[in-house]
C-alpha positions in Angstrom: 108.7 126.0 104.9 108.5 124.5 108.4 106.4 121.3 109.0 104.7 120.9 112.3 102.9 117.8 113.2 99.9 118.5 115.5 98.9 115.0 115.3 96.4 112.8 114.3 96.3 113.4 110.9 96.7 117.3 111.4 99.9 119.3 109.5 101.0 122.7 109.9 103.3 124.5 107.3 105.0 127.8 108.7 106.6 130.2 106.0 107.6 133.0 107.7 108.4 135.8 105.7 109.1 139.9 105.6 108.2 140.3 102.3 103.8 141.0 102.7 102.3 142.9 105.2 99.5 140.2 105.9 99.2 136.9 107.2 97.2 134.7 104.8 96.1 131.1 106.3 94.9 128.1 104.5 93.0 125.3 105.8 92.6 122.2 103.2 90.5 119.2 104.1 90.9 116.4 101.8 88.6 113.8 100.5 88.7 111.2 98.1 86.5 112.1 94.6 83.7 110.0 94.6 80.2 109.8 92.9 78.4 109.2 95.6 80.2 112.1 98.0 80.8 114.6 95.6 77.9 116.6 96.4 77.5 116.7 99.6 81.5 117.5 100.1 81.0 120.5 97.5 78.1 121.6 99.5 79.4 122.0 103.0 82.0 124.8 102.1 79.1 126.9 100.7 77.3 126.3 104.2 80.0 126.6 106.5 80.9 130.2 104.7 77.5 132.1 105.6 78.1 132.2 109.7 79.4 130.7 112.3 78.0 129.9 116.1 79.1 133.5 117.4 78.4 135.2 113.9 75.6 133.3 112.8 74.2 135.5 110.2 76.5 136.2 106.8 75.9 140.3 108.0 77.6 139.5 111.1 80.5 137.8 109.5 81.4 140.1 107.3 81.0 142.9 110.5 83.4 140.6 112.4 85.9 141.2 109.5 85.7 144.8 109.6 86.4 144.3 112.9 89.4 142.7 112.4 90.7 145.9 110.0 89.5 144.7 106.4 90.1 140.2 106.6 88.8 138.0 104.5 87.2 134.8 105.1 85.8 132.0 102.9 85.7 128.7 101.7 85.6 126.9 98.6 85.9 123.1 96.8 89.1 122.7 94.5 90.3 119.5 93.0 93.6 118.1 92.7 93.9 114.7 90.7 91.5 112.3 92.7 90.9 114.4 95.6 88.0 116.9 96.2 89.3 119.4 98.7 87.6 121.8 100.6 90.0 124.7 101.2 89.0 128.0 103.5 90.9 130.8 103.5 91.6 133.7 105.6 93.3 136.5 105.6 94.5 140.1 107.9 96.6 142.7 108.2 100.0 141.3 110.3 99.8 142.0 113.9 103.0 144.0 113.2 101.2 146.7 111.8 98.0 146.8 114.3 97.6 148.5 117.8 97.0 145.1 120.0 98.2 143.2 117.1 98.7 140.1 118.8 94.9 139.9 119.9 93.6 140.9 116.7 95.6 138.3 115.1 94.4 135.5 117.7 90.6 136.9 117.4 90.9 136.6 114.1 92.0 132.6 114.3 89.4 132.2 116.4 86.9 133.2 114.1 88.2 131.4 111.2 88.9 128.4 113.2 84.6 128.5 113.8 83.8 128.8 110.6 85.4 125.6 110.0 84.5 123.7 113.4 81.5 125.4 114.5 78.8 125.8 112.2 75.1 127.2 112.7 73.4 124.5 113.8 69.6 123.4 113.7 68.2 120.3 115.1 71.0 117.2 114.0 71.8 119.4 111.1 73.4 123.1 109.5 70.9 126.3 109.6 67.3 124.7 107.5 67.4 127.9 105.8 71.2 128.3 104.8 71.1 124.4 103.4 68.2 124.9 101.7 69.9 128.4 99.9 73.2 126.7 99.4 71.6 123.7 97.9 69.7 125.7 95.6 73.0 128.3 94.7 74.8 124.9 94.1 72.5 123.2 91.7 72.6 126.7 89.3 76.4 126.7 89.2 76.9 123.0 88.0 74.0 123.7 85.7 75.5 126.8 84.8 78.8 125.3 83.5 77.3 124.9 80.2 77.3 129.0 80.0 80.9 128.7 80.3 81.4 127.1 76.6 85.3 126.0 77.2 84.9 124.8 80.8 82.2 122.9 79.8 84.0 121.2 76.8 87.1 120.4 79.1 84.8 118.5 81.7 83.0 116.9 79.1 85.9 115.5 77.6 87.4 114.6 81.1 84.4 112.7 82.1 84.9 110.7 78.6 88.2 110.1 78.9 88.2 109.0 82.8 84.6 107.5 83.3 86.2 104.6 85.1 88.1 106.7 87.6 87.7 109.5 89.8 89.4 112.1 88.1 86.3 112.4 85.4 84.2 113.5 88.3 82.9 116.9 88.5 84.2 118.7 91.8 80.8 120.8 92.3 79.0 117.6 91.9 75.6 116.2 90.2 72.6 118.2 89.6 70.6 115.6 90.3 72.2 114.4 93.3 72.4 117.7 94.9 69.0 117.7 94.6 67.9 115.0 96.6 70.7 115.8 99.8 69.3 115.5 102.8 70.2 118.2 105.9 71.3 115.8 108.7 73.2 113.7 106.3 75.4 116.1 104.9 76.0 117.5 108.2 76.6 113.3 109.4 79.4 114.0 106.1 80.8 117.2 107.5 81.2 115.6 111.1 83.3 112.5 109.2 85.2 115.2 107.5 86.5 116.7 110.2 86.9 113.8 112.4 88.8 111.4 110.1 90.2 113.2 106.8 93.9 114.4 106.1 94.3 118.1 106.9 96.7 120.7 105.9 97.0 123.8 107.6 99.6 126.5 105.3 100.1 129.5 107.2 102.0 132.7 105.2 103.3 136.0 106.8 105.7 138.0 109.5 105.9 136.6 112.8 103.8 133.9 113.0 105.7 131.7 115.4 103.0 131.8 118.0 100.6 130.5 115.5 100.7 127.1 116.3 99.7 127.8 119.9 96.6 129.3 119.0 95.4 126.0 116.3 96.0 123.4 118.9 93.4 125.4 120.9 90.8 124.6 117.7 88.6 121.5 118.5 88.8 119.1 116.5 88.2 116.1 118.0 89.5 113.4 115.5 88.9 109.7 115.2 89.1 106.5 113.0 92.0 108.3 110.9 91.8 107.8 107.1 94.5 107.3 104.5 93.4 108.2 101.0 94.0 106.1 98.1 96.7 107.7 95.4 95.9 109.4 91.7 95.5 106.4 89.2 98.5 106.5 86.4 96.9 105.0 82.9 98.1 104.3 80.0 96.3 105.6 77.2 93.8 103.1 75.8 92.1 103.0 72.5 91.9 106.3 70.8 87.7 107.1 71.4 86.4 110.5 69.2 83.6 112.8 71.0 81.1 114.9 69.1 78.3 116.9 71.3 76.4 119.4 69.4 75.0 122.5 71.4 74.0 126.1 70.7 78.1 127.6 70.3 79.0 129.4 67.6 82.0 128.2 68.0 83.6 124.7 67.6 85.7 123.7 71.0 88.2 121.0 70.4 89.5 119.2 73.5 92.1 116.8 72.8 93.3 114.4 75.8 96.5 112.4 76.1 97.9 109.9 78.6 102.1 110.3 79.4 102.3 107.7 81.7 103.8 110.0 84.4 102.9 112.4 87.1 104.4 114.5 89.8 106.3 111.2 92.1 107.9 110.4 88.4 111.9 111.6 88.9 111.6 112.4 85.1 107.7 114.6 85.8 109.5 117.9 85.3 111.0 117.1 81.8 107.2 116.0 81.0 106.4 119.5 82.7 109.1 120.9 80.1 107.8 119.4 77.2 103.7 120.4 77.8 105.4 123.9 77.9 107.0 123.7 74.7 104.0 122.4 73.2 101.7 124.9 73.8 101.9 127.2 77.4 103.6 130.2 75.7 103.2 132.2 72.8 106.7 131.2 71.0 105.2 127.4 71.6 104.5 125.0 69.1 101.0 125.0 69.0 100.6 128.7 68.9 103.2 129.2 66.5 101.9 126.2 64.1 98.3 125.8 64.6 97.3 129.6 65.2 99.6 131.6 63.8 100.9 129.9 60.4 98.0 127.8 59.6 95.5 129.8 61.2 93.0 127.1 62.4 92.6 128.3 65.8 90.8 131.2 67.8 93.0 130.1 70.5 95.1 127.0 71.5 97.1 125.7 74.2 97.9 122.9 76.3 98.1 122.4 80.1 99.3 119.2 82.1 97.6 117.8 84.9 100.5 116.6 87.0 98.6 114.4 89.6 97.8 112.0 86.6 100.1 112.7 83.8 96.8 114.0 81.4 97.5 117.1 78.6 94.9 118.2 77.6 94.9 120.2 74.4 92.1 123.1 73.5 90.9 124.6 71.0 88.6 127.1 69.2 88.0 126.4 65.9 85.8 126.4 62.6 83.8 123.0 62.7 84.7 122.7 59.1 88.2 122.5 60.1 88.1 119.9 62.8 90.2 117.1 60.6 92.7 119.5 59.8 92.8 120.9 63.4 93.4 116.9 64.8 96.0 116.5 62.1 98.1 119.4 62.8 98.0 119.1 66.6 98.9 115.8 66.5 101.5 116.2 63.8 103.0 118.9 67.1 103.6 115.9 69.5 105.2 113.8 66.6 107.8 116.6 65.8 108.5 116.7 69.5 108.9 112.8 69.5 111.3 112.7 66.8 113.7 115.1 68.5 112.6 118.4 66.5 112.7 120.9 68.9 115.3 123.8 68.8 117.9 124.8 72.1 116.3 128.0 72.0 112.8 127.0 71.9 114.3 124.6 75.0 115.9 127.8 77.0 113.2 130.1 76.3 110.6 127.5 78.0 112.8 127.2 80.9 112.8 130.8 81.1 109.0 131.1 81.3 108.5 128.7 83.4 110.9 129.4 86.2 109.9 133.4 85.6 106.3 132.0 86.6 106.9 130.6 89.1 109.4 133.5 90.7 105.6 135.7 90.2 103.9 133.1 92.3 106.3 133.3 94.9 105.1 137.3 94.8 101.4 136.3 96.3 101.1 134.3 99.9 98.1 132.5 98.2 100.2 131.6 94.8 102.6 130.1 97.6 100.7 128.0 99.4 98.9 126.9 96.4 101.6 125.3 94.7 103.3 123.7 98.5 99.8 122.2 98.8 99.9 119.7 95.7 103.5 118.7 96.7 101.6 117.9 99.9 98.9 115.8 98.9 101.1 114.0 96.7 103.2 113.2 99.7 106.5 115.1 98.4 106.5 118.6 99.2 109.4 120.6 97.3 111.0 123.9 97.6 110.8 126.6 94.7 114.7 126.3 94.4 114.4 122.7 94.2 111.6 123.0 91.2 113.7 125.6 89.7 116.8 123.5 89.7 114.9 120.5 87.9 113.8 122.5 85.4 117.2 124.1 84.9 118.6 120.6 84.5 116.2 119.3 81.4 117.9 118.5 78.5 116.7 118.6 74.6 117.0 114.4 75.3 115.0 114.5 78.4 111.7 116.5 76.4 112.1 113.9 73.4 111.7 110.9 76.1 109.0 112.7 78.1 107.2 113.1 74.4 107.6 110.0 73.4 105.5 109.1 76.4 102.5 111.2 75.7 99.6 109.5 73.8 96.3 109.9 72.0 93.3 109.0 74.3 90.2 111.4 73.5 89.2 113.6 71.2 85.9 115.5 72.5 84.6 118.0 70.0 81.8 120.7 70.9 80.3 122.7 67.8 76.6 123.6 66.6 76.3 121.3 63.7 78.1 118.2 64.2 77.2 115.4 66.4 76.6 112.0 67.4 75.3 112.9 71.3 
């Protein structure tokens, strides 16, 4: 992947490649998690996505892509350790394959370059009317993350086990914050956004060379430069137990532990080998132990959050069986920690993994989604490079990184047990 700088704060990633017949571009502006932005940051991707200065209506936008033989536009919030990032997207057919390709590809920038820099206006503010919609659509999804019983329980048991640092922080914000944001000061926001924030520009497809020509003609006009802070590493503290009680007819465990690591460790991808033997696949221990053999669990697994070296274990189970379900989990990561884990349970996770990430490489988004978090963490790395750490992980290696990993929170969502 080829780096451009185009200055003051600005990067551009080039992977130029035969192998889609479109050009897919990503645009990430990063900002530090914080209660007192969150809102207003998630908000001005929903705002900036219904029109732009020359396409002010969300009719006319989705016209201009038609235009433009079938692209897609949009923009979104996603969150990577301590950073809320708005990312907008865009994607066409490669000039290669259109009559007047090479205009349609730089009318198509164009476009996409206003709907990040050249919003409908009002007054010292976005469109009245759009805020007012956005603001509205905004406070029913975070409200509505209760409806979605495990995402819920995972956030819930994030913002227990980091309520001193960013990371516990919801990326779509606070209902009642978003309820009282005002117009012009989210727009103020916006304007500091894109003055003074780290952006990453990832561009995926055949002959894009002349690309760069046609960002630096995007208008920026950046200022006051800001360096954001790094992902806070804990150590796990005192082990605190959750219990929230709602309407689920289903107990959600979420069980979170501290390794002590993350992704600028030079031992993060035997940690990354060990959360997979734990519980990514189906021949993992979890699945094997807790589901299948003492069949506690509707489902289990585990995933790793490599910005701040967090697993997080969940699961569906009976309420009844919630001391059993702790037991047995736990009893997982102490196997791992005193060395009982099998060479083939070792190669087949190495074969999963690396055959994962060969299907990423299949989809321009997939690719740019995993260069972006080497990115933000300031050490971008190649898929070779990944693939040959994982390659190198020894049985030794997985018993260290386990022997890391450590009980913080224990959250537990059912309909008849609770404290909360």
């Amino acid at each position: 992947m080829e780096h451009i700088q185009l200055g003051d704060g600005i990067n551009l990633y080039l992977y130029e490649t035969s192998q889609f017949k479109t050009i897919t571009t990503k645009v990430f502006v990063q900002e530090e998690l914080s209660k007192d932005k969150v809102s207003a940051t998630a908000l001005i991707p929903m705002i900036l996505r219904r029109g732009t200065k020359s396409t002010p209506t969300t009719l006319e936008l989705a016209r201009k892509m038609e235009e433009l033989y079938g692209s897609a536009i949009d923009a979104d919030i996603i969150k990577i350790g301590e950073k809320q990032i708005i990312e907008f997207y865009f994607d066409m057919v490669s000039p290669k394959l259109l009559p007047n390709g090479e205009q349609i590809l730089a009318e198509g920038l164009r476009t996409f370059g206003e709907l990040i820099l050249d919003p409908v206006r009002e007054g010292q503010g976005f469109n009245q009317q759009y805020f007012a919609q956005e603001q509205f659509n905004l406070k029913n999804l975070v409200e509505g993350l209760i409806n979605e019983k495990r995402s819920y329980a995972y956030q819930r048991a994030l913002q227990h086990m980091c309520k001193d640092e960013p990371h516990g922080i919801y990326k779509y914000g606070d209902t009642q914050q978003i309820k009282e944001l005002v117009n012009e000061e989210v727009f103020e926001h916006y304007q500091q956004l894109i003055r003074s924030n780290p952006v990453d520009i990832f561009i995926v497809g055949e002959g894009i060379s002349q690309i760069p020509e046609l960002i630096k003609e995007w208008s920026w006009h950046r200022s006051n430069l800001r360096q954001l802070r790094p992902a806070i590493v804990k150590d796990a503290g005192q082990v605190q137990e959750v219990f929230e009680t709602r309407d689920v007819q289903q107990g959600i465990l979420v069980m979170g532990y501290r390794a002590n690591q993350n992704y600028l460790d030079p031992n993060y991808y035997s940690l990354v080998v060990a959360n997979a033997i734990l519980g990514v696949f189906p021949h993992s221990k979890l699945f094997i132990n807790v589901r299948e053999r003492a069949s506690l669990a509707y489902y289990v697994g585990s995933s790793l959050d490599g910005s701040k070296g967090i697993i997080t274990i969940s699961a569906g189970i009976d309420p009844s069986q919630y001391d059993k379900a702790v037991e047995i989990i736990n009893a997982q990561i102490g196997e791992m920690q005193a060395g009982k884990i099998t060479q083939d349970e070792l190669e087949r996770t190495k074969i999963g993994l690396i055959s994962g990430m060969q299907t990423m490489a299949d989809n321009p988004a997939s690719i740019i989604d995993r260069n972006v978090i080497g990115v933000v963490h300031g050490q971008l790395r190649s898929l070779e490079e990944v693939i040959g750490e994982i390659e190198k992980v020894t049985l030794e290696q997985v018993q260290a990184a386990a022997n890391q990993i450590k009980l913080d929170t224990v959250y537990f969502l059912s309909g008849m047990r609770g404290d909360l």
